[in-house]
N, C-alpha and C positions, 0 to 999 in steps of 0.2 A: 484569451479564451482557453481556460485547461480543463482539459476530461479527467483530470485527478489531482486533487486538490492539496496544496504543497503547507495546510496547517495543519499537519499530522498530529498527534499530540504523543510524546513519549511517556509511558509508565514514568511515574518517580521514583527513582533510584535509591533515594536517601535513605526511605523507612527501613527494607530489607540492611543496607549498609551500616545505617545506627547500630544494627543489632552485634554488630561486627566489632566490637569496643573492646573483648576479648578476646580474641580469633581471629578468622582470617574471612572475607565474604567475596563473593565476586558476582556481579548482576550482568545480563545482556540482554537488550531487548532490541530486538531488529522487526523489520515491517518492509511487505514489497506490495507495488502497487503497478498493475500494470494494465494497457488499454491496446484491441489491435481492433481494425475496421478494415474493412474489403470492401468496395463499392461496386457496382458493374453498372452501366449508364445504359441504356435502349441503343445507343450505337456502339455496343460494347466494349468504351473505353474503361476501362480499369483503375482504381485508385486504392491505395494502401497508407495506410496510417496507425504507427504503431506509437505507442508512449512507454515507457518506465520509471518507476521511481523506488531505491530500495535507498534505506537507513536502518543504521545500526549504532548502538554506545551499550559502552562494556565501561562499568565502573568495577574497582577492588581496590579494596579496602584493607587494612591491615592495624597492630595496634599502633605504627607508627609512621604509617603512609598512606597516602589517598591516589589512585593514577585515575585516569577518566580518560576516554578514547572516543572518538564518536567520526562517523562516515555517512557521505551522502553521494548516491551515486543520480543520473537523471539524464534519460537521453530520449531521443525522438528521432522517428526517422516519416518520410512521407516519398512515395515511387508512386509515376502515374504513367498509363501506357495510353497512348493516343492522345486525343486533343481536347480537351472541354472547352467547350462554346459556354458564355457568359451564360445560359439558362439552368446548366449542368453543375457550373460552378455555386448559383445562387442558391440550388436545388439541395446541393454538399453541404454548404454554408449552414443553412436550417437543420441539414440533418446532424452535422452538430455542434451545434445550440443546440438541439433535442437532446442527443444523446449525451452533451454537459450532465444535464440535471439529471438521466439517469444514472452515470456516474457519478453524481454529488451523493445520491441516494446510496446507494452501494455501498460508498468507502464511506459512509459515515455508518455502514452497519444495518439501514433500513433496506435487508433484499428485495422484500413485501413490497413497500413503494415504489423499489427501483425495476422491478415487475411488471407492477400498473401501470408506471409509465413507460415500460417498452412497451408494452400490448397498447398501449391508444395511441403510439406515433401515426399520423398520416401520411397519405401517398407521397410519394416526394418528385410526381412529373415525370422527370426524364431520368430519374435512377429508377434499374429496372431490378436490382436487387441489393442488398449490402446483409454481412454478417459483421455482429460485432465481439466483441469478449472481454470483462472486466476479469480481471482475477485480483484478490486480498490476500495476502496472508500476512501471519503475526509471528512473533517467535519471542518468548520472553524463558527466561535460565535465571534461576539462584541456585547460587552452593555456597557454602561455610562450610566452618570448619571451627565448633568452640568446646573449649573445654568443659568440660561436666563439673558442678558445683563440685567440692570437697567429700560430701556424706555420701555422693552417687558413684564418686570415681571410686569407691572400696567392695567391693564386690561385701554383701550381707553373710554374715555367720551361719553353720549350717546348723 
């Protein structure tokens, strides 16, 4: 069960890099993905649930070399203060399964949906409140570096 979904899709590299057949190109695209939850239960124990997940690939290109570099980091961490009794846990359980599919929503780009489906979760019994928080972001970078055709590199006669 992951609240953020590990088939990312990365931009393709290639197309900007082709252009690079002349010159010099260099592409990056990175993306973080990250989930944190606070629960408070009616007997106010406490539960924390944090996730992350960032990746990054940096291709460049040259007329006579290709290097390709790519990273993926991912961690979790889960802190609970006091005891949960099996009804509290069952209660946790559901809330996320729930909160899955909001996050599925999210990081695939639909806010709108993943809106609707926070606003309609139900009570959840014996948690007496929770915040949650999805954050996205993206990062994509091209640069080159090509020389100008022959007629362009001569500056025009006055």
């Amino acid at each position: 069960m992951s609240v953020i979904p590990s088939n990312r899709p990365f931009l393709p590299l290639a197309g900007p890099l082709a252009a690079a057949a002349s010159g010099q190109a260099q592409a990056t695209v990175a993306s973080s993905q990250s989930f944190a939850l606070t629960v408070t239960t009616r007997d106010g124990d406490t539960v924390t649930i944090s996730a992350l997940q960032n990746a990054a690939a940096t291709a460049t290109t040259s007329k006579s070399a290709l290097a390709f570099q790519a990273q993926e980091i991912e961690g979790m961490g889960v802190v609970v203060r006091g005891e949960l009794d099996a009804e509290e846990l069952a209660a946790l359980a559901a809330l996320i399964d729930d909160l899955a599919e909001v996050g599925r929503a999210f990081y695939a780009g639909d806010a709108e949906a993943a809106v609707a489906q926070a606003l309609a979760l139900p009570d959840y019994g014996p948690l007496a409140s929770f915040t949650a928080t999805f954050v996205r972001s993206e990062y994509v970078r091209l640069q080159g570096q090509h020389p100008l055709p022959a007629g362009l590199a001569t500056p025009p006669p006055n």
